[in-house]
N, C-alpha and C positions, 0 to 999 in steps of 0.2 A: 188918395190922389192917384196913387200906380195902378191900382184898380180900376178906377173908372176912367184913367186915358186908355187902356187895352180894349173897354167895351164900347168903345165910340170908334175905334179903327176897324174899317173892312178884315175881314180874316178870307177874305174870298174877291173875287171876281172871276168875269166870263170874258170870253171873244167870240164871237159870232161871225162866220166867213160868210156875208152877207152874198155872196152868187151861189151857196149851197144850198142856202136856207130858200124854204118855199111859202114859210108864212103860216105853218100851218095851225099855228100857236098848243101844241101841244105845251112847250115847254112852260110857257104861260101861264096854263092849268097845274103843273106840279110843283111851281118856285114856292115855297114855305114862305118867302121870303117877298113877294110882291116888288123881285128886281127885275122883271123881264115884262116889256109890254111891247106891242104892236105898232110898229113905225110905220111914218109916211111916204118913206124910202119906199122906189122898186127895183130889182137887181137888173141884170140886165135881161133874162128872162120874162121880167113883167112881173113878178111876185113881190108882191106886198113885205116885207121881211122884219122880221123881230129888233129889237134896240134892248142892249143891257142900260139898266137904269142904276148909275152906282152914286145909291146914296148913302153905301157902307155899310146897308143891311144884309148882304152876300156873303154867306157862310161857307162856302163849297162842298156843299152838301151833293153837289156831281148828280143830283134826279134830272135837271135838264139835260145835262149831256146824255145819261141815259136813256132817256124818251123819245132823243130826236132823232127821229126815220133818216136823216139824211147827214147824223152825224156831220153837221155844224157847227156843234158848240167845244168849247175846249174849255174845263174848268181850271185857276188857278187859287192856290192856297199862299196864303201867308199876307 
């Protein structure tokens, strides 16, 4: 039981400062984790901008913050 409530809780999420982001879905391409996809949102620039999708499979494994050119994303653990 104490085992398996741990593996069902997020150990991770993202925030994405959606007027930084320019959509360019890099981070998209490196999530292990299939938490980041392509919103319908545009900032106020006009860019298309990415959505964290938490469905608690976000480990903070920090590859998306590291990939994003525009350093958008802020990883959080726990």
């Amino acid at each position: 039981m104490g085992s398996g409530d741990s593996e069902t809780k997020a150990r991770g999420y993202i925030e994405i400062d959606h007027e930084v982001c320019k959509g360019c879905q890099i981070c998209i391409y490196f999530c292990p984790k299939d938490a980041i996809s392509l919103s319908h949102k545009l900032n106020a620039s006009g860019y298309m901008t990415v959505s964290f999708n938490d469905s608690g499979e976000c480990t903070g494994c920090t590859k998306c913050a590291v990939v994003c050119p525009e350093v958008a994303i802020e990883v959080y653990r726990g």
